[in-house]
N, C-alpha and C positions, 0 to 999 in steps of 0.2 A: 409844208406841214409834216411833223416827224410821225414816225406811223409807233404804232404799239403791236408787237408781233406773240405771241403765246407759241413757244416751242412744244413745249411738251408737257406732260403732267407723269406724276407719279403718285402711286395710290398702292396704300398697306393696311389693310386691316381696318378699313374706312367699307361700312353697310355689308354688301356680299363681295367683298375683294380681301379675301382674307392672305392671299397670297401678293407679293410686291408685284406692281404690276404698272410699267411702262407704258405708254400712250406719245409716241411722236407723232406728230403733225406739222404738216406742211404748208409752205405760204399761199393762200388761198381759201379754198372752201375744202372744211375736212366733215366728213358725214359718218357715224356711227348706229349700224343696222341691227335689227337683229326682233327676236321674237318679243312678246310680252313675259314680265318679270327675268331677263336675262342682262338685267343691271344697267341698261340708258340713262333712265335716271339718275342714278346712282352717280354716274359721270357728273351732271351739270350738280348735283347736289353737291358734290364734293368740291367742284367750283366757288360754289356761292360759298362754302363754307371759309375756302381759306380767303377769303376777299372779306369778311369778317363776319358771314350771320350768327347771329349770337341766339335765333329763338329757333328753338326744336322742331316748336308744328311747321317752320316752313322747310324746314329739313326731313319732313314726312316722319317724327320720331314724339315722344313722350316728355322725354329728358336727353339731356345733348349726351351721354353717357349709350344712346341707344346706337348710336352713328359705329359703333365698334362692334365689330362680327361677334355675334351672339353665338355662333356654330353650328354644328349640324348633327347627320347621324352619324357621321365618318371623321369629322373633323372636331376638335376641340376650341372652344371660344377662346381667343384671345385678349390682351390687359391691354392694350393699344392701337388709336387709329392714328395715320401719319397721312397728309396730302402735301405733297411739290408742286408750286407753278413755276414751269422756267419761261421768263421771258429775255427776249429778244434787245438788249439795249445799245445797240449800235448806232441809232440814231437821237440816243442822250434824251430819251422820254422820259425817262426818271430821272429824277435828283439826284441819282447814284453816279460814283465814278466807276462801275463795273457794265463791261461788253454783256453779260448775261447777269439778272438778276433771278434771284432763287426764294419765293417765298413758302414758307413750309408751317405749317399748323400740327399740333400734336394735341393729343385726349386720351388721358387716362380712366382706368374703369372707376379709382378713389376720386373725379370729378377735377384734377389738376390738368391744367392746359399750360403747354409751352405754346411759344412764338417763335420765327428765325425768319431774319432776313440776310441772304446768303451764308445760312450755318450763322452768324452771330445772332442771340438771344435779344429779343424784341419785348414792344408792348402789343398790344393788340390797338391802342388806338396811334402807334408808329405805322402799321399796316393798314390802317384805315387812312390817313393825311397821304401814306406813300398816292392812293389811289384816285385820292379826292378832287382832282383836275387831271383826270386822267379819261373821264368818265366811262374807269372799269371797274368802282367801287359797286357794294353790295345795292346798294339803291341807285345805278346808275342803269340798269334795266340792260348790262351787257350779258346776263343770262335772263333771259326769259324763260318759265315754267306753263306747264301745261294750263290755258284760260286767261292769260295776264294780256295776250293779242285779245282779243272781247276786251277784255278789262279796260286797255288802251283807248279803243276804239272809241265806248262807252263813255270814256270820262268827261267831267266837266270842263270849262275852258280855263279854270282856276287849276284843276288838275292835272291838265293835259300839259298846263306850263311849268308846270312844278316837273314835269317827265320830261320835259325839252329841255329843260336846265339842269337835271338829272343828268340827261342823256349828251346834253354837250361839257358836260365838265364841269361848270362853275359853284358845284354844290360846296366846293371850297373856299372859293371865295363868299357865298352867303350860309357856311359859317361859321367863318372867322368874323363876318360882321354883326350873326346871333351871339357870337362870345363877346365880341368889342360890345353892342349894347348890352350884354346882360353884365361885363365890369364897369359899362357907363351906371345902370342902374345900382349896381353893387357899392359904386363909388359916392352916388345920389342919393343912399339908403346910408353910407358911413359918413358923409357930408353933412347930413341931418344928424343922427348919431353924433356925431364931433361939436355940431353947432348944440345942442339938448344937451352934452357935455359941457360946453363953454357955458352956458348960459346956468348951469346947476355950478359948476364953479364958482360963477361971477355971483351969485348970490352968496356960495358958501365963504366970501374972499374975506368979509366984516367977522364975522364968526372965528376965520382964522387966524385973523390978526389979533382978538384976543386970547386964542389958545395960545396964539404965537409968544404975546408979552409972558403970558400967563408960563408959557414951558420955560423962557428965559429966567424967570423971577425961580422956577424950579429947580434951573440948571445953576442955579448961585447959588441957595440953598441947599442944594444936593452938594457943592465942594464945597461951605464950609459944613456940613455934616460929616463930608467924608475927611478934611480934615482935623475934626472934631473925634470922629472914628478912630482915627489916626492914633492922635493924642491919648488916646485911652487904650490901642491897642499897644503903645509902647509900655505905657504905666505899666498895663498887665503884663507884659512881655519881661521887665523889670521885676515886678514880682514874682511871674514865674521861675525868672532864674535864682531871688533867693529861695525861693522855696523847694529851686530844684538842688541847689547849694544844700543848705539842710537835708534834703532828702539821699544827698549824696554821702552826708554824714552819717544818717543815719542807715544807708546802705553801709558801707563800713562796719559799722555796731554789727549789723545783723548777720554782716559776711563773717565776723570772727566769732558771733555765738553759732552760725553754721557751721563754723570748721571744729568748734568744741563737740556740738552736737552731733557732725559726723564722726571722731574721733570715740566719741561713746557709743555712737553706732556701731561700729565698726566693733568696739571690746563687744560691746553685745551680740552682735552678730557673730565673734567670734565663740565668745559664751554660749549663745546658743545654738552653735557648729559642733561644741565641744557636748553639750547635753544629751542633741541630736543622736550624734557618736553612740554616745552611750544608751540614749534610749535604744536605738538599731541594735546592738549588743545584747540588751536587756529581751527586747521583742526577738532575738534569733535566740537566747536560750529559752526562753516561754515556749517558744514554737519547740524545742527541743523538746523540753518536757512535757507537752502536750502530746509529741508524738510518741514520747515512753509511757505515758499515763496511758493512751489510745494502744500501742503496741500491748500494754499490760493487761487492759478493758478486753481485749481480743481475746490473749491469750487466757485470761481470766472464763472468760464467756467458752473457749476450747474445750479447757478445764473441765469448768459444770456440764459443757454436752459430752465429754468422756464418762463423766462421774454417773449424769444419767444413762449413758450409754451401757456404763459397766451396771448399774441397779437394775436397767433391765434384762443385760446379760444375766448378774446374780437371779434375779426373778425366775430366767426362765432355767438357769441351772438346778436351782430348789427343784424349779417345777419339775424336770428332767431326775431330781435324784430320788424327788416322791415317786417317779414311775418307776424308777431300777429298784426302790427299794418295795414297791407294789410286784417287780416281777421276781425281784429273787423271791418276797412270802409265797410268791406261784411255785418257785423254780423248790423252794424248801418242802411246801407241799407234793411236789412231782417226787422230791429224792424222800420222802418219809413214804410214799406210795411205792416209790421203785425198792427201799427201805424192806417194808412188808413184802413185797413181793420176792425180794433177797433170801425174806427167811423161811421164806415158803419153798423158795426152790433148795434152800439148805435144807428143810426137814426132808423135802422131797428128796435132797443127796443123800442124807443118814438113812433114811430109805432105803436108798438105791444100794450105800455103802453096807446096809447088815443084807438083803439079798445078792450084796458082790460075796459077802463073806459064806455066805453060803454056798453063792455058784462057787466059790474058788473051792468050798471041801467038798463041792459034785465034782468041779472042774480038774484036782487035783489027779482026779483018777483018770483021765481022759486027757492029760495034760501032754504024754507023749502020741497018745492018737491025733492032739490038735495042734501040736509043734508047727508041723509043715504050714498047717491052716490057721495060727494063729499069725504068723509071721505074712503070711498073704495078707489077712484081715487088717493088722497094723498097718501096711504099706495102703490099704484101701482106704483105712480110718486117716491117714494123714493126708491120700488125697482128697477125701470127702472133706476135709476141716477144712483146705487150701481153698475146696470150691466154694463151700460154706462161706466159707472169710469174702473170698470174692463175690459171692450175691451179696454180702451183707454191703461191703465198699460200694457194689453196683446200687443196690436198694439207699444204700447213704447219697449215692450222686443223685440216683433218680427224685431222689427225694429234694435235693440241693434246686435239679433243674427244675423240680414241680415250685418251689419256693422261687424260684426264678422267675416262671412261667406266670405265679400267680401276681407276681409284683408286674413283670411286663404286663400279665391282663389288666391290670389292674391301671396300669401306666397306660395302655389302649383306651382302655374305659373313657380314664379322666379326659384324654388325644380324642375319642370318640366324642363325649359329650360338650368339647370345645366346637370339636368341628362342627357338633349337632347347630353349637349354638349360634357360630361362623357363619352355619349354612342359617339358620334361623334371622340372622340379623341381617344376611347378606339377600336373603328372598326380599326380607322389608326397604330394603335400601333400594335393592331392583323394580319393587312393584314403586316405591319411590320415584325414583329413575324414568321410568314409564308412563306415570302420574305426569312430571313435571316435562317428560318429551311430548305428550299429548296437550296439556296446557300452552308449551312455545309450538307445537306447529299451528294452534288454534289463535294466539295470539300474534304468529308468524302470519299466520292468514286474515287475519284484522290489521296487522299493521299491514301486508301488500294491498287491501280493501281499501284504509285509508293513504297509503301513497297513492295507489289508482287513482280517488277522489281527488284528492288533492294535484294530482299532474292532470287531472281533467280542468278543475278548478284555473289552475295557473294557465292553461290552454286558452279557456274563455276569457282570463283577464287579459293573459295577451292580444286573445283578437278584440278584444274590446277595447284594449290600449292601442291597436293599432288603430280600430274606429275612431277612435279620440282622436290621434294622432293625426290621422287621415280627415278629420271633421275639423281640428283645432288650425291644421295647416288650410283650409279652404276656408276658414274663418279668417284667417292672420292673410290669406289673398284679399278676400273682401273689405277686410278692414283696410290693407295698404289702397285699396281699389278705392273706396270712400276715403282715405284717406286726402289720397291724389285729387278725386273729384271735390273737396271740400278745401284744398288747396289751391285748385285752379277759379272754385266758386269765389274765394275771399279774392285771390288776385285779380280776378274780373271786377270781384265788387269795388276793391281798393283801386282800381285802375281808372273806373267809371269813377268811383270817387276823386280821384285827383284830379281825370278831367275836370268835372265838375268845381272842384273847387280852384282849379288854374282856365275856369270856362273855355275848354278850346271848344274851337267851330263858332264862338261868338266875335265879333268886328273888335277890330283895336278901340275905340271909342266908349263902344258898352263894356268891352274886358277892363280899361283901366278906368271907369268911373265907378263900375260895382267896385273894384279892387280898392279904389279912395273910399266908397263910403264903409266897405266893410275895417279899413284899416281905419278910420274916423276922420281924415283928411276935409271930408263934406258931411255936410249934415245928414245925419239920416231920419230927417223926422220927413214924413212924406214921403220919402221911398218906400213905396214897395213892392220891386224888384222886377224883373223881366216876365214877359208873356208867359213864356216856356218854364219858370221856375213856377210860378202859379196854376202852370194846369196839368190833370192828368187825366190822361185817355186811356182808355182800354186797348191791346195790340188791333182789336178789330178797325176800331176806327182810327189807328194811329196815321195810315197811311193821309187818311181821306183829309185830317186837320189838319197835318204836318204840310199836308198842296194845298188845303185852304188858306192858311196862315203865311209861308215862304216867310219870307227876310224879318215878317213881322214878330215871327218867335222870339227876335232880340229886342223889340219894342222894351222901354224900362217905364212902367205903370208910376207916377207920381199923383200926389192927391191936389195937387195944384199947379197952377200955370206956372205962377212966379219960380216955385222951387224947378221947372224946366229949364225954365228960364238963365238959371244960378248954373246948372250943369251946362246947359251950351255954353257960357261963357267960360265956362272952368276947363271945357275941350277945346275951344278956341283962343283960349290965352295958352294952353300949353301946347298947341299944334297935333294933339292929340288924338284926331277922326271923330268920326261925325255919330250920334245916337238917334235914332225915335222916339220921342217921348209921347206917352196918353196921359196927358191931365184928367182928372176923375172931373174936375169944374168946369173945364169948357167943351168935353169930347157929350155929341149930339150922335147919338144911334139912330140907324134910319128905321124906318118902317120895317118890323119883322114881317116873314111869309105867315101865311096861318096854315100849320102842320096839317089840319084837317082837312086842306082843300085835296091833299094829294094820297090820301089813305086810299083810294080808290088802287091808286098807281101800284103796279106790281112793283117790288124793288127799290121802295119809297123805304130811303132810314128812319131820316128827320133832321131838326135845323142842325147846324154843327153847332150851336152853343149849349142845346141840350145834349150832347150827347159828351160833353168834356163837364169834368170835375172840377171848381174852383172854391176859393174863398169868398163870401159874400161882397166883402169889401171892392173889390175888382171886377164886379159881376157888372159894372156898366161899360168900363172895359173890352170883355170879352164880349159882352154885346154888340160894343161896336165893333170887335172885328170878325166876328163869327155869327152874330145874330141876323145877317142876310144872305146866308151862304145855307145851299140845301144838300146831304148827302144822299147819294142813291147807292144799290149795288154795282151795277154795271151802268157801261155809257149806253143802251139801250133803254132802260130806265132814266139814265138822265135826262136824255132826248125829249122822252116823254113827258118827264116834269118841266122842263124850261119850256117846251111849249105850252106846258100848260097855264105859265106865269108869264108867257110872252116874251123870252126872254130879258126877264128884268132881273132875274136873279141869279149866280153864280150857281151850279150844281158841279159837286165833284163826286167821282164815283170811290169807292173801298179801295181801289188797284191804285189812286194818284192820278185820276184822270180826268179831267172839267170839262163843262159848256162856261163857256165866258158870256158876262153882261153882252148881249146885241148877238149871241150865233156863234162866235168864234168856239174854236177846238181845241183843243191841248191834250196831250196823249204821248203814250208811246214806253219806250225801256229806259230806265235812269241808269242800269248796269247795276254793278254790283257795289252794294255799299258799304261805307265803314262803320261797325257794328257803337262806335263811340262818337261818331258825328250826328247821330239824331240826338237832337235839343229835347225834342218830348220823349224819344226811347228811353234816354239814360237817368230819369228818375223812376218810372216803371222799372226800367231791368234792375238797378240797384234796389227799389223793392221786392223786387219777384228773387233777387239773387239773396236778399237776405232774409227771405222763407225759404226758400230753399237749402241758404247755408247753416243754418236752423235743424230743417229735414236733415239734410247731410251730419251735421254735429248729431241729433238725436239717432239716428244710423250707426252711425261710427261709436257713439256710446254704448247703443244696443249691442253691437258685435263687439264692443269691448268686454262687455258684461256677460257676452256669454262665453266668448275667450275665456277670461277670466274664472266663470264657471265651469270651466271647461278643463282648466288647468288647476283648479281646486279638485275638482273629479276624477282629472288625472293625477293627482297627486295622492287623493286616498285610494283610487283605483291601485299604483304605484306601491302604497303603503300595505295595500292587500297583499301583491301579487310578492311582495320584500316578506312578510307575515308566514303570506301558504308557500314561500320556497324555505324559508326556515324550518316551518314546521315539517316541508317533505324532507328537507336535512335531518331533522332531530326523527323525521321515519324511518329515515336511510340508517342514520347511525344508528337508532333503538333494530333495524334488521339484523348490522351486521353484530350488537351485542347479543340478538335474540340467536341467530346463526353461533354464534361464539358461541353461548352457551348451549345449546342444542348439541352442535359437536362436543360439547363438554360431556354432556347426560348422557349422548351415546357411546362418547366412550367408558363413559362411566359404566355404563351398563353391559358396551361387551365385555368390558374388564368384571364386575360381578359373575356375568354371566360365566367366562372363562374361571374365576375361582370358583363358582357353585362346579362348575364342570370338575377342578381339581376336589374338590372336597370330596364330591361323591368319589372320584379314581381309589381316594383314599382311605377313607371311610370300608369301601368294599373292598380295599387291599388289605385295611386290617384286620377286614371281619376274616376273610381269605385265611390270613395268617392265624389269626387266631384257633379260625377251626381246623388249621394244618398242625399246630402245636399242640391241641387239643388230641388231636386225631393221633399223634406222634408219643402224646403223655400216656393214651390208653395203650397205643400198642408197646410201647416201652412197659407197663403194670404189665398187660397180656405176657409179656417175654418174663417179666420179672417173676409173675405167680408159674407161669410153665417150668422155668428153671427150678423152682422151688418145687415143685412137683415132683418134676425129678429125681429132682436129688432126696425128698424124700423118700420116694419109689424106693432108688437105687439105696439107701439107706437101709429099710426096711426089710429089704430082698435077703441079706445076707444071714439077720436073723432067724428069720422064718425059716433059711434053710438049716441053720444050727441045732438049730430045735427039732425038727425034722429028724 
């Protein structure tokens, strides 16, 4: 016998191996130690994998997607899990012509799965057939997991052979002979099909043979139509060509009145080339003259503003010659004053002159005594004139500068009372200035008020959007969480259901005569239907009926003998396996217990037909297989009841445990079961799974709808927090305008402040000046009246000595 050897395994990124990781092994017994969660399992898990498991839960995972290192604190998850079996094939145990064969599995995180046998790309059910007489395929029990030794031990004898045949290999040969029967049946379903064909044919063959005469008699009338068609498509053909002959002629016609018509085109076009010409010509000298008319308009308009220019000059020269001729009647008036006063000082000289003529006949005589002293005198009187002359020039400048002095005052003044007014409009502008620098830092401090509020605002919206966020993401867990559980509810339900409707756990005999009558093969009048399709138990008592009942679950209830009768022979002509049938007309129920004998009894149920659910129809039926059978809780209680009825009647207890008619015992662990093999579980669970998938769909609605409220919330929440960041923008920016102009107002205002500053410098520099000119004009009078003093003194002196 050739042996199958497993060298080694290699393992990448498969559960906690996230690093490539070798495992050789040697011929014999190879043993893998080590603590709790430090990856043992992990090892045989990755085993069973590449050998083909295709379902997650027995891979310890959710979704086969879990099988790839999720990561850790230190390490990042990775996008791929890879397993290698190398085996041993030196002794030609595979099909292969290769010394070493290399099966390799891959999984991605997007849910794509590769295959390899020896690096070339596979199927997965290539790697299943590779194993299938080998028996180291996935159901051949070469990896055993923790509880499957029980499980073994446990099993039925129906079970246990199905594991012996597992376990020696032949799982491939039984099933290639479930595929051969299931293309025998496929063949046996298109065999009918083809005969239901033939026979829809053979009827339709009379039918055809009229359409048939019927299409011939069409297809001769259809040629000569079509060469009737023909015939008229030529005629027209015919016509059309004289008509296209004509029409050729009169193309001709039309080409030579186009060539005339272009030719007059053309003079026209030249005509009005040549018009054009002229008009362009026409329009540049308009334009010429438009702009002499406009050049003229202008100069015209110069003109009249000279003309008014010069009328108001004239205006204001009039005005100008009324005042010269208002100042000369002044100036005539001063010279008819200075006039009189001429001849006053002339009388006053003819005065002087007849007392000159006088002194001169006193003087005559003293004329040689005053020789020496008059010739002194002379020299004095021509300097006194000189000095004279000179106060007068001095008095004439003083006088110029005092005329000077009062035009500068006066030119100060006007300079003063601008500055006055400089400074008066510049104070208003400042308390201005100050006005509107106290309003922006008041409104500077309401807008920082409302940015405050508002970064307070957008604060709580964000921790509030995180709350969302935070609340919306453990919503979106939950919902995937009910998701997945209302996922796996329907595939349970849907699973239980296909059982159900492909009956497995029921005998070949009952499977394919429900399968005849539900496809209409057999009659179904009188059918109805199996023990177990008919009842339903509560989980309490499910155990205790399901051992009351056994093999009888597949019992198929009919309403009469004969219609049994019909079915045995319809599974005995087709070699089909064998049914139990309960005619409702010949089946005699025995003697029920009476429930009230044993109410006494602690742990007293009641009969098993009271305590299961039926249709009334079937109710003699289940009488007779359950209306002498008594449940108790335990076999302690049983004990007690069957003595108490002497043993005549069957008691089972809640666990699956009986007294038998006359004493006998039954008892003990069935192991562990398959959750789709009870007959009476799998109409309870598929009810109980479709209130549940119910609860779950209203679940998963509920967290959708508050998701969804959630995300509505978030989104005006969103629309807030979009709002108050705008609006702290349009704060931001209304600061830095308020800032901008703030800086404006103050500089505005040290600029005021600094001219108030120059005004007053100047103002007080020309009062300064003023009273320095002032002060400058009296000492200059003081100098001018002292000189005069003087000199009149010095005038005077010489006479009084004369006289003397």
């Amino acid at each position: 016998m050739n042996s199958i050897f497993l060298k080694s395994i290699t393992i990448q990124g498969f559960k906690s191996f996230a690093d490539r990781l070798r495992i050789d092994l040697q011929d014999g017994m190879s043993v893998v130690v080590g603590p709790n969660g430090c990856g043992k399992s992990n090892i045989a898990d990755a085993i069973r994998w590449v050998l083909g498991e295709q379902s997650a839960k027995n891979l310890r995972g959710g979704r086969m997607d879990d099988v790839i290192f999720a990561g850790s604190r230190t390490r990042k998850q990775v996008g791929m899990a890879e397993v290698s079996l190398h085996f041993d094939n030196s002794g030609g145990y595979f099909a292969l012509d290769y010394a070493e064969v290399t099966v390799t599995r891959r999984v991605f995180r997007d849910g794509d799965s590769e295959f390899f046998i020896n690096k070339a790309p596979c199927r997965l059910r290539d790697i299943q057939e590779l194993f299938l007489d080998t028996g180291a395929g996935k159901e051949g029990f070469s990896v055993i997991g923790q509880g499957q030794v029980e499980q073994m031990l446990n099993l039925k004898a129906d079970e246990r052979r199905f594991l012996i045949e597992e376990a020696a290999g032949i799982s491939k040969f039984r099933l290639r002979k479930k595929e051969a029967l299931k293309k025998l049946e496929d063949t046996e379903i298109n065999l009918s099909r083809v005969s239901d064909i033939v026979a829809e044919v053979a009827a339709r063959l009379e039918p055809l043979a009229k359409q048939a005469a019927e299409a011939e008699t069409f297809q001769i009338w259809e040629r000569e139509l079509r060469e009737l068609e023909i015939g008229q498509l030529v005629r027209a053909g015919r016509e059309l060509e004289e008509k296209l002959t004509a029409a050729a002629e009169r193309r001709e016609e039309r080409e030579e009145r186009r060539a005339s018509l272009a030719a007059a085109a053309a003079a026209g076009e030249k005509a009005c080339l040549t018009a054009r010409l002229t008009l362009d010509g026409l329009e540049e000298e308009l334009r010429l003259r438009r702009e002499e008319i406009h050049a003229a308009e202008t100069e015209t308009q110069a003109r009249e503003h000279d003309l008014a220019l010069g009328a108001e000059r004239g205006r204001h020269l009039l005005g100008e010659r009324e005042r010269l001729r208002e100042e000369m009647e002044a100036g005539r008036e001063r010279g008819a004053a200075r006039q009189a006063k001429l001849a006053a000082e002339r009388g006053r000289a003819a005065e002087l002159t007849e007392s000159l003529a006088a002194g001169r006949a006193r003087l005559s005589a003293w004329e040689a005594d005053w020789a020496a002293l008059r010739g002194a005198g002379e020299k004095r009187r021509e300097t006194l004139k000189a000095e004279i002359f000179g106060v007068l020039s001095r008095q004439s400048a003083l006088q110029n500068e005092c005329a000077d002095a009062r035009h500068s005052l006066a030119a100060q003044d006007k300079d003063d009372a601008q500055r006055l007014e400089e400074k008066t409009r510049c104070g208003a502008e400042l308390e201005r200035a100050e006005s509107a620098i106290t309003q922006l830092a008041a409104e500077a401090e309401r807008n920082a008020g409302q940015q405050a509020e508002l970064t307070r605002q957008i604060s709580e919206i964000t921790r509030r959007g995180q709350e969302m966020s935070a609340e919306s993401e453990r919503l979106a867990a939950e919902e995937r969480a009910a998701g997945r559980k209302l996922e796996q509810i329907r595939a349970r339900r849907q699973a239980l259901r296909q059982l159900g409707e492909n009956m497995e756990g029921y005998r070949r005999g009952v499977r394919d005569l429900v399968r005849a009558v539900r496809r209409g093969e057999l009659r179904a009048e009188g059918f109805l239907g199996t023990v177990a399709d008919n009842l339903e138990v509560s989980a309490a008592y499910e155990n205790a009926v399901s051992t009351a009942l056994g093999g009888a679950l597949q019992d198929v209830i009919v309403t009469e003998a004969v219609r049994g009768q019909e079915y045995i022979a319809w599974l005995r002509a087709g070699r089909r396996g064998r049914a139990t049938f309960l005619p409702l007309d010949t089946l005699r129920p025995g003697e029920a217990p009476k429930p009230e004998l044993f109410q006494d009894v602690a742990g007293f149920v009641g009969v098993a037909a009271d305590l299961a659910v039926y249709p009334p129809a079937v109710d003699k039926a289940i009488r007779f297989l359950l209306g002498r059978i008594l449940v108790a809780a335990d076999m302690e209680a049983a004990l007690l009841i069957a003595r108490r009825c002497g043993f005549r009647y069957r008691v089972v207890t809640l666990e699956g445990d009986q007294v038998n008619v006359g004493g006998s015992l039954t008892g003990g662990s069935e192991g562990a079961r398959d959750d789709t093999s009870g007959l009476l579980r799998r109409r309870r669970e598929i009810e109980e799974l479709g209130a549940e998938e119910q609860t779950a769909r209203t679940e998963l609605n509920g967290l959708a709808a508050r998701r969804s409220a959630l995300v509505s919330a978030g989104g005006v929440l969103a629309a807030e927090r979009d709002e108050a960041l705008a609006r702290r923008q349009e704060t931001e920016k209304k600061k830095e305008l308020l800032g901008l102009e703030q800086k404006h107002h103050l500089e505005r205002r040290d600029a005021l402040t600094e001219r108030l500053k120059l005004i007053e410098f100047e103002c007080r520099a020309g009062r300064e000046r003023r009273e320095e000119a002032e002060a400058a004009r009296l000492e200059e009078e003081r100098r001018a009246l002292s000189e005069q003093k003087r000199a009149a003194a010095t005038k005077r002196a010489p006479v009084k000595k004369s006289r003397a």
